[in-house]
DRENLOTOR-178111 format. One line per 4 residues: number of its first residue (from 1); their letters; for each residue x, y, z of C-alpha. Coordinates in nm, 2 decimals, padded with zeros to 4 digits. Example, Ala and Ser with C-alpha at 12.3 -4.5 7.8 and 13.67 -1.06 7.14 Angstrom:
1) AS) 01.23/-00.45/00.78 | 01.37/-00.11/00.71 .
This chain:
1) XXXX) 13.60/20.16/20.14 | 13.76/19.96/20.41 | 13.46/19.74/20.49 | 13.48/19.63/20.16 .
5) XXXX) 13.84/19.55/20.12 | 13.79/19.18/20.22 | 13.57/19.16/19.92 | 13.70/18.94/19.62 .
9) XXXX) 13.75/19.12/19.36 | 13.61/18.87/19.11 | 13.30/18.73/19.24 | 13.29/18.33/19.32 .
13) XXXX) 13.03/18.33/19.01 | 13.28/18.46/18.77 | 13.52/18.21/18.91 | 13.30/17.91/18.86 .
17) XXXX) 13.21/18.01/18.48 | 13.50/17.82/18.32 | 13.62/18.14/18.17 | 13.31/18.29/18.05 .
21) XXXX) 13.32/18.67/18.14 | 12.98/18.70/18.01 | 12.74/18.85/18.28 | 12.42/18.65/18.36 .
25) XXXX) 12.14/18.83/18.56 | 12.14/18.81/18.95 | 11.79/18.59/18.89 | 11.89/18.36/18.69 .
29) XXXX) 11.61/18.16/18.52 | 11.61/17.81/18.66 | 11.68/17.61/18.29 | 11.54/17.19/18.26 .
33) XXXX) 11.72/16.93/18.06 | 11.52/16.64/17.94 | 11.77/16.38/17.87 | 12.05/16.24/18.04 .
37) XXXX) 12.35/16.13/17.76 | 12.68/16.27/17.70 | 12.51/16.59/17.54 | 12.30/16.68/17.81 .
41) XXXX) 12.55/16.62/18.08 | 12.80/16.85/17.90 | 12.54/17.13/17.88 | 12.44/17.09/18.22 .
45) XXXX) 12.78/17.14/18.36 | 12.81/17.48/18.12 | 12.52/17.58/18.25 | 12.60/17.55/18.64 .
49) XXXX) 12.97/17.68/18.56 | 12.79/17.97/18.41 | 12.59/18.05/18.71 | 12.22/17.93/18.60 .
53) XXXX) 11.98/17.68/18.81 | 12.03/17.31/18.63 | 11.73/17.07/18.71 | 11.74/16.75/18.46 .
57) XXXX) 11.46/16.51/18.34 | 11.55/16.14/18.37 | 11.36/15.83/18.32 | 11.64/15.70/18.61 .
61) XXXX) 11.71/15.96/18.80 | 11.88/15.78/19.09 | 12.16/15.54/18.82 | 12.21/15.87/18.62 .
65) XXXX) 12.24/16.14/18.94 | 12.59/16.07/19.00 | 12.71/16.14/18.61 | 12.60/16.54/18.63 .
69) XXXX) 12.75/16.82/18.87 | 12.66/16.78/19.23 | 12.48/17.15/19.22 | 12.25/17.05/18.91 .
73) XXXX) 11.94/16.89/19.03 | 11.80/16.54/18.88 | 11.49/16.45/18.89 | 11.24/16.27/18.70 .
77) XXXX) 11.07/16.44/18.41 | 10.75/16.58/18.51 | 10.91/16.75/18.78 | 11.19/16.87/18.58 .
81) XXXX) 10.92/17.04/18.39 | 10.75/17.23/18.62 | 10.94/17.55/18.69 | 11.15/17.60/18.42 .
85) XXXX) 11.05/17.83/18.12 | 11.36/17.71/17.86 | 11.38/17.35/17.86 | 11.62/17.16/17.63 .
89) XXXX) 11.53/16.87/17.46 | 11.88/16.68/17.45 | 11.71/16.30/17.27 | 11.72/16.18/16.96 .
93) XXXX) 11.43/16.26/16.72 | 11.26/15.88/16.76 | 11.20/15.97/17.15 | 11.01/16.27/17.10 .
97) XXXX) 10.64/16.08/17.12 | 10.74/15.98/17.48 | 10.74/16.35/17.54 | 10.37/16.42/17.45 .
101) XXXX) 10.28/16.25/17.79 | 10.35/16.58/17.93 | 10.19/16.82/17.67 | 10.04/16.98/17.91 .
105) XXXX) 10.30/17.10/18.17 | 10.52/17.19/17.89 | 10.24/17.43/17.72 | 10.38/17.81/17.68 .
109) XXXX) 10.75/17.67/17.77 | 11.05/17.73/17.54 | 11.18/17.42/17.42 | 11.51/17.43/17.27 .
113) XXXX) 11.63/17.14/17.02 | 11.95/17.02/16.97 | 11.93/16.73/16.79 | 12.14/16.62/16.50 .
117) XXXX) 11.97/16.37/16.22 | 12.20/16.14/16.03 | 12.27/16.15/15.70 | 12.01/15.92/15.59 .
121) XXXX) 11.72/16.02/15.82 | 11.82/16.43/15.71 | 11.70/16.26/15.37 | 11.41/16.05/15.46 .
125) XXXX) 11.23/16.35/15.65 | 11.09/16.60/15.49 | 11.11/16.83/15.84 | 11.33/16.85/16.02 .
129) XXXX) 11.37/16.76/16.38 | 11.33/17.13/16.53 | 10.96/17.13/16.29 | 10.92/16.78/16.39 .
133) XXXX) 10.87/16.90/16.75 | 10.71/17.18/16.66 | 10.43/17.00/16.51 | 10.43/16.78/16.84 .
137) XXXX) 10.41/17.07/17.07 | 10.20/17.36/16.92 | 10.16/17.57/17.23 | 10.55/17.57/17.28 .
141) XXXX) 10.78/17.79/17.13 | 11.05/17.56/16.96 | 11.40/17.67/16.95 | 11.71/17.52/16.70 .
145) XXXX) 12.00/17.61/16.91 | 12.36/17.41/17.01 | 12.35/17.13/16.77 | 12.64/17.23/16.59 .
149) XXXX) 12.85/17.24/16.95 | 13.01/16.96/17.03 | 12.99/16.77/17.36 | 13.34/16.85/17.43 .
153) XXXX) 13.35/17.21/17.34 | 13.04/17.27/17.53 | 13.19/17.13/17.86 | 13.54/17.28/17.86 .
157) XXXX) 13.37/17.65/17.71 | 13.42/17.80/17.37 | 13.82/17.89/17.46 | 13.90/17.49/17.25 .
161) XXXX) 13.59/17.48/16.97 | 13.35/17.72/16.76 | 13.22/18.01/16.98 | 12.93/18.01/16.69 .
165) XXXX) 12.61/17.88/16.80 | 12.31/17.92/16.51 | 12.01/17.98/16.64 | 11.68/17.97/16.44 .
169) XXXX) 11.27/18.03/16.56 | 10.97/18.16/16.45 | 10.91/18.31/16.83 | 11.15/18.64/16.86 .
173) XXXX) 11.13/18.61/17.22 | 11.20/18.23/17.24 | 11.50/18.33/17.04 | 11.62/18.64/17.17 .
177) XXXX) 11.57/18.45/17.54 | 11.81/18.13/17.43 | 12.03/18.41/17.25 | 12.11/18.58/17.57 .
181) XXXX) 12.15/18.26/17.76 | 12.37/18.18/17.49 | 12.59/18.46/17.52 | 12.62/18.42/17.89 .
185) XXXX) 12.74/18.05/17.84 | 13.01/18.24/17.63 | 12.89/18.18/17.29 | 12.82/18.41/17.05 .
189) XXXX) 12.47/18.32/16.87 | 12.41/18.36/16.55 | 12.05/18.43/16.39 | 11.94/18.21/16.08 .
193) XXXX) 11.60/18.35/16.11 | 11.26/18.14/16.10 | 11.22/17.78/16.23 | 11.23/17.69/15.84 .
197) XXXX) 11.58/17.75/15.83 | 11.66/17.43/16.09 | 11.68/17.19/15.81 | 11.99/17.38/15.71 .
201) XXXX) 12.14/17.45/16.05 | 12.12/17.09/16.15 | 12.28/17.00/15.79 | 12.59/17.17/15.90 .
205) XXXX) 12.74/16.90/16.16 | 12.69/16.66/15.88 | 12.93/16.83/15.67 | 13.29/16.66/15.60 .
209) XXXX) 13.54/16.94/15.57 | 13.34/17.09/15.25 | 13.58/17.38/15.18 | 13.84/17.06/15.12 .
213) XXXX) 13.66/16.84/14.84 | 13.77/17.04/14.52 | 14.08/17.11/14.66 | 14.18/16.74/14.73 .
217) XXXX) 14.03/16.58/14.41 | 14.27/16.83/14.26 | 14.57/16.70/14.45 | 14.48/16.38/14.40 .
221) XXXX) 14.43/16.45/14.02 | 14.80/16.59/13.98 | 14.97/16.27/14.21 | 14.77/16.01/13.98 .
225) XXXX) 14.90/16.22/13.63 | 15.24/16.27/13.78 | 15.28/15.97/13.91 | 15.20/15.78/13.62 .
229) XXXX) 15.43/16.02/13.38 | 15.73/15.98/13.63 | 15.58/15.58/13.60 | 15.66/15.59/13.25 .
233) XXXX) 15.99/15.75/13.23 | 16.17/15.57/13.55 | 16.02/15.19/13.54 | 15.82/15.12/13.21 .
237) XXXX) 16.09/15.26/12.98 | 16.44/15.13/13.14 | 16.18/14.81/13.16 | 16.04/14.76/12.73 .
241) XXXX) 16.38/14.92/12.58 | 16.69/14.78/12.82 | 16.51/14.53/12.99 | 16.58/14.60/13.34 .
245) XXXX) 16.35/14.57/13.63 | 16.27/14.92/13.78 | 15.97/14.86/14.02 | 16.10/14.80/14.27 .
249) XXXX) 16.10/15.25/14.27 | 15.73/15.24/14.31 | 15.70/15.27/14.71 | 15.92/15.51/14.75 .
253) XXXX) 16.16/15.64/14.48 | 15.86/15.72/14.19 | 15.62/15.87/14.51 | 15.92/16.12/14.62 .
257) XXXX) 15.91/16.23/14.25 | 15.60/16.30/14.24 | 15.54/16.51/14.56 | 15.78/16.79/14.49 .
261) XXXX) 15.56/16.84/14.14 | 15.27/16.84/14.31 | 15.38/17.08/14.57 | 15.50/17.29/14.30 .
265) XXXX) 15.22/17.31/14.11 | 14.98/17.38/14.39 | 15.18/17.62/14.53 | 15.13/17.78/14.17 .
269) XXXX) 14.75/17.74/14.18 | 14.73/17.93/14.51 | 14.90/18.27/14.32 | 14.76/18.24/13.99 .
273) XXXX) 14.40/18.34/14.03 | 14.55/18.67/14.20 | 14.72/18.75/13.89 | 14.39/18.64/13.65 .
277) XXXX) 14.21/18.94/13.89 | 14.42/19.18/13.88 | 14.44/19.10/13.47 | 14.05/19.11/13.44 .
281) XXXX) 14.06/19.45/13.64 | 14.33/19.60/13.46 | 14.11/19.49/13.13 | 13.80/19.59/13.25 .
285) XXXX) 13.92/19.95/13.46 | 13.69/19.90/13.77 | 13.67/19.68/14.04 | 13.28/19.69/14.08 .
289) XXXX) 13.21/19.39/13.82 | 13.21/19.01/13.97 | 13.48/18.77/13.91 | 13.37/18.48/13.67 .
293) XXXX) 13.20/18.22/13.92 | 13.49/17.96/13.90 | 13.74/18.21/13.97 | 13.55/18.33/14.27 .
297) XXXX) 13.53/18.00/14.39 | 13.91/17.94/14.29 | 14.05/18.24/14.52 | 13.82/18.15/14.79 .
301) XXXX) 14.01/17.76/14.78 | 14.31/17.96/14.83 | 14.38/17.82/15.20 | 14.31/17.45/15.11 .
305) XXXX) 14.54/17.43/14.84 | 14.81/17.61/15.00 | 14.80/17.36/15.31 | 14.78/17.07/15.04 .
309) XXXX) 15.06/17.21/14.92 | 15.26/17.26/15.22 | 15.16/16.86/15.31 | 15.31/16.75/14.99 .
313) XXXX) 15.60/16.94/15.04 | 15.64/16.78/15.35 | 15.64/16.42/15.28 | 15.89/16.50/15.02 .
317) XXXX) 16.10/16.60/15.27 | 16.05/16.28/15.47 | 16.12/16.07/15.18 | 16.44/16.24/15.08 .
321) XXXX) 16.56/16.15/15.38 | 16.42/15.79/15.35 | 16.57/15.74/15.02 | 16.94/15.67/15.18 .
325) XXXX) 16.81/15.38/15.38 | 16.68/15.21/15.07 | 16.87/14.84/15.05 | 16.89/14.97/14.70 .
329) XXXX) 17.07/15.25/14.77 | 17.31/15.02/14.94 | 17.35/14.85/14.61 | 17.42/15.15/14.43 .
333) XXXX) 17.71/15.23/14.63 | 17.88/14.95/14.60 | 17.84/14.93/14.24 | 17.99/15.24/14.24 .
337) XXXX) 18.29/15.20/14.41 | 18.38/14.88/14.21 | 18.32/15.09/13.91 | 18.57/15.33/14.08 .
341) XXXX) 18.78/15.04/14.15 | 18.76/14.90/13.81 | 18.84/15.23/13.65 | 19.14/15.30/13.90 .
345) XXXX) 19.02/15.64/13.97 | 19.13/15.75/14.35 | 18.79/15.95/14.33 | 18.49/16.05/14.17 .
349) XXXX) 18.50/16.41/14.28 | 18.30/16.66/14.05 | 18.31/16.97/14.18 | 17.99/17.12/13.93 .
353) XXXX) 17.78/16.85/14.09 | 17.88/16.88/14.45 | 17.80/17.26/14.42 | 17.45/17.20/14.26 .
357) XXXX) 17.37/16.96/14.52 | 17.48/17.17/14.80 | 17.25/17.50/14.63 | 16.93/17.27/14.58 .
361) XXXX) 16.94/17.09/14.94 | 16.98/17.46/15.08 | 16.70/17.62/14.86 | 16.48/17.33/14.92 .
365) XXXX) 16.47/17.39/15.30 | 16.47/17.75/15.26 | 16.12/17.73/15.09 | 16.04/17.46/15.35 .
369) XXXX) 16.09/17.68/15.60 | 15.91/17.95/15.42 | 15.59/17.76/15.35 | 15.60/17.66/15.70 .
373) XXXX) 15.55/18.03/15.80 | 15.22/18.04/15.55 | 15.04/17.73/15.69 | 15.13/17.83/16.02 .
377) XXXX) 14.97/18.18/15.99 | 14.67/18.01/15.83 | 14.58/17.89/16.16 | 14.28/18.09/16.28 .
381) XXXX) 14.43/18.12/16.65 | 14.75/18.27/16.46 | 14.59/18.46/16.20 | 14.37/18.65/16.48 .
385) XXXX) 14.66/18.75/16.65 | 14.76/18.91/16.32 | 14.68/19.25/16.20 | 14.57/19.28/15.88 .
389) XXXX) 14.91/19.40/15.71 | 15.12/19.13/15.89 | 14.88/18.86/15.74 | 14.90/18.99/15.41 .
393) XXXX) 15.24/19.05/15.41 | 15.35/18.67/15.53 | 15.03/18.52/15.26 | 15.11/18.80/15.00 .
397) XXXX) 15.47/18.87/15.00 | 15.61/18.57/15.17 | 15.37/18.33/14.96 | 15.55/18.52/14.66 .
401) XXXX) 15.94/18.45/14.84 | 15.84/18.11/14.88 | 15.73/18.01/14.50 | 16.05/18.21/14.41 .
405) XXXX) 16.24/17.98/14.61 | 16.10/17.68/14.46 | 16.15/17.80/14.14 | 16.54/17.83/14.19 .
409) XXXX) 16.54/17.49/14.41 | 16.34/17.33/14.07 | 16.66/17.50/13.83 | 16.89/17.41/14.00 .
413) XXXX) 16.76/17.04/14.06 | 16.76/17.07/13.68 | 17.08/17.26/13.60 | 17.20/17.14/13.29 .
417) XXXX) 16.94/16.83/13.21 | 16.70/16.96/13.04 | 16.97/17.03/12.71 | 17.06/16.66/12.77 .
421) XXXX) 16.94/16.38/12.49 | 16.91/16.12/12.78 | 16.68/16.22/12.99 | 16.41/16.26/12.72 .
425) XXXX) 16.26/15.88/12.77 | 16.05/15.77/12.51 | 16.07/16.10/12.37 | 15.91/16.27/12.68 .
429) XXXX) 16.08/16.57/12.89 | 16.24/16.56/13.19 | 15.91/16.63/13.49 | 16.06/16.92/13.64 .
433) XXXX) 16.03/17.09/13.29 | 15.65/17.02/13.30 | 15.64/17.22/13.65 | 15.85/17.51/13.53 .
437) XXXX) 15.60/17.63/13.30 | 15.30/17.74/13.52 | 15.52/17.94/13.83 | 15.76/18.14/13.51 .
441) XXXX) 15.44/18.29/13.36 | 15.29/18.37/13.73 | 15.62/18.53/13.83 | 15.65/18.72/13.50 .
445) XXXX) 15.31/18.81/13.49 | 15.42/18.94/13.89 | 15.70/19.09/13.75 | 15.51/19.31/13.49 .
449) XXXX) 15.24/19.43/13.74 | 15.53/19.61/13.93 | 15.61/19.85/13.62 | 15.49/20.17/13.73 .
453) XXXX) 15.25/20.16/13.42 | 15.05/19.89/13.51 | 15.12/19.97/13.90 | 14.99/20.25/13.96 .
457) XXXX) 14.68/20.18/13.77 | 14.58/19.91/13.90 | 14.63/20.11/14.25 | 14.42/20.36/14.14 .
461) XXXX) 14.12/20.11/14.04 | 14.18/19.90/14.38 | 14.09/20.23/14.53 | 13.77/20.30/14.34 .
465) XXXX) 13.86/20.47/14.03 | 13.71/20.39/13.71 | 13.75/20.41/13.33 | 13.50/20.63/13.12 .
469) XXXX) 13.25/20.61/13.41 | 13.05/20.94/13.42 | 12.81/21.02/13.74 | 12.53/21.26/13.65 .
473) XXXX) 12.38/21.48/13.88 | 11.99/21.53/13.86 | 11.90/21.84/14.06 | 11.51/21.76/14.26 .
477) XXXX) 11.32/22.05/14.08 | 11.09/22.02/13.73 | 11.21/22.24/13.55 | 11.45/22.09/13.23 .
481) XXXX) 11.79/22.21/13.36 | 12.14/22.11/13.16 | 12.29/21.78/13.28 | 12.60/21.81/13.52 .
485) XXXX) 12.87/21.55/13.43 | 13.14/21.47/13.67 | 13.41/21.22/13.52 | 13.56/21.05/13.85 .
């Protein structure tokens, strides 16, 4: 109507919410902070920007008054205490007994922890710190909430961190109450049930990438075998049987032969457990039986070892192009154009070796390129922009293109050594041999799952059909009636 047309359109509380678009309720419970560090000022200026009524505890209200938004209200603790009903205990665990001063004000109030042990105090205790004040405060209903948020995600909203926040009580209210306040700070709260399950929630923050250990002790694993193979071939051998001093190729020449192989073979590792499954359900004609525990854990490490992968690949690159800066590369040339002197040649032109070189520089940053695409698209903010067919098809089909690639960049790298006498040092094959094997039998195997007899079978299980499997149909009534067999 036209008496409203000078209205906003967005209301000045929806402006001041950082971005949050959740709602909160035009009475807003008045919410107290006891504490005053980085923590609590973050979550005080979340809470103004989401509309709510801030009043902090402090045992200094007046130095620490200037350090929080000018709308949220410090004051000292026992004030801070008296209106609100949700509370948040932002201290460590060892200043919990100076709370018991005011047992009494804080009786029927929701307390909310969010307090993070350390690793050696989340052993020592046998509670943990959301029980801990529990025990402490037996008329309050205790809340584990916000202790996996960091300080910095909390003040500039969910947009830059996790938007999970676990929540755990034994109160529903208490928790369905922080849930929604939650939610309104623009969160999205996740129930872990009872106040027994805080011990695991606030086990989480002390986690160091944990999806990443098996898959790095595995890189690490290949670079120390390869390393010390390639050791063996290019120093130790020119070294005990012609007597010439190779290390100097440790830094950088030995490392830059190493990475490729590693890249290579991880690369391999990421498609191999696919074709393992789709060979045990092929063998087995269903796809209702579990995996073998170690491959389920193998294709969930997919992601890690395909971004180890991509890393390895990439500090190959950045070596090759170290390698013609080398002082000893400098020697090499020159020995060769005295050798070209010395020989009277006007050139050492060979045109096979000028074409190989040009094919494996050109394959090599075409799979570059292409396993740039996959970690790229393993970012969460890119893969959620993805449908479901476009992520498969750049991790699926792509993934495939790319090992294919590095298959042909390895041959050609190769070309005609491996049928040479001379690079078998001390009896032991050339390494790029070693790396061929694994990525031929994974594209065969790939290659035979696209005949139309294993194809279309497979297909057919992948959409629930199954071998010799027989459903029988018992009609409700007592009377002994013939069995009804359906084969699906």
């Amino acid at each position: 109507t036209p008496g409203q047309m000078d209205k906003p359109l967005i209301s000045r509380h929806l402006v001041d919410s950082d971005g949050s678009l959740a709602q909160v309720p035009s009475e807003a419970p008045k919410v107290g902070i006891l504490g005053s560090g980085d923590f609590a000022r973050s979550l005080a200026t979340r809470l103004v920007g989401a509309g709510f009524s801030v009043v902090v505890g402090s045992r200094n209200p007046k130095r620490t008054a200037g350090l929080f938004p000018s709308s949220a209200q410090v004051t000292f603790q026992e004030e801070a205490v008296s209106s609100p009903e949700i509370i948040f205990v932002a201290m460590f665990r060892e200043h919990y007994p100076s709370l018991c001063a005011l047992r009494e004000q804080l009786a029927g109030k929701i307390l909310v922890d969010m307090s993070n042990p350390t690793e050696r105090e989340l052993h020592e205790h046998c509670q943990s710190n959301a029980e801990y004040l529990a025990s402490l405060f037996p008329a309050c209903p205790v809340v584990k909430a916000f202790n996996v948020i960091s300080a910095w995600t909390m003040q500039h909203g969910p947009r830059d961190g996790n938007r999970q926040v676990a929540i755990c009580s034994d109160q529903p209210e208490a928790k369905r109450a922080v849930s929604e306040m939650a939610h309104a700070m623009g969160f999205i709260p996740l129930d872990m049930g009872s106040l027994a399950s805080a011990r695991e929630i606030e086990a989480i923050p002390l986690r160091l990438l944990p999806g990443w250990k098996v898959p790095t002790l595995l890189a690490l694993g290949l670079f120390v075998c390869f390393y010390a193979y390639n050791f063996t071939r290019d120093v130790l051998q020119p070294y005990v049987q012609e007597g010439k001093n190779r290390f100097y190729k440790l830094p950088v020449s030995v490392v830059n032969t190493t990475l490729p192989c590693v890249a290579y073979v991880l690369l391999s590792l990421v498609y191999l457990p696919g074709v393992l499954a789709a060979a045990l359900q092929l063998q087995r004609g269903t796809k209702y039986q579990r995996f073998p525990d170690w491959l389920d854990h193998w294709l969930q490490h997919r992601k890690q070892i395909g971004l180890l992968s991509f890393f390895c690949a990439v500090l190959h690159a950045l070596y090759s192009f170290c390698l013609p800066l080398r002082r000893s590369h400098r020697f090499d040339l020159v020995n060769l154009a005295v050798k070209q002197v010395l020989a009277n040649k006007s050139h050492y032109w060979e045109e096979e070796e000028v074409w190989r070189m040009e094919i494996y520089l050109s394959l090599g940053v075409l799979a570059l390129g292409v396993l740039s695409l996959l970690a790229v698209t393993s970012l969460p903010s890119i893969a959620n922009s993805l449908s479901w067919r476009e992520f498969s098809f750049v991790q699926s089909t792509l993934g495939f293109v790319a090992l294919l690639l590095c298959t042909l960049h390895t041959l050609t790298y190769g070309w005609t050594r491996a049928f040479k006498e001379s690079y078998y040092k001390f009896f032991l094959p050339p390494t790029f041999t070693l790396t061929l094997l694994l990525p031929c039998v994974i594209i065969l195997a790939k290659g035979l799952f696209l005949l139309p007899c294993f194809s279309r079978r497979l297909a057919k299980i992948r959409r629930g059909w199954e071998k010799d499997r027989a459903v029988k149909f018992m009609p409700p009534t007592d009377q002994v009636l013939v069995e009804k067999t359906s084969h699906v």
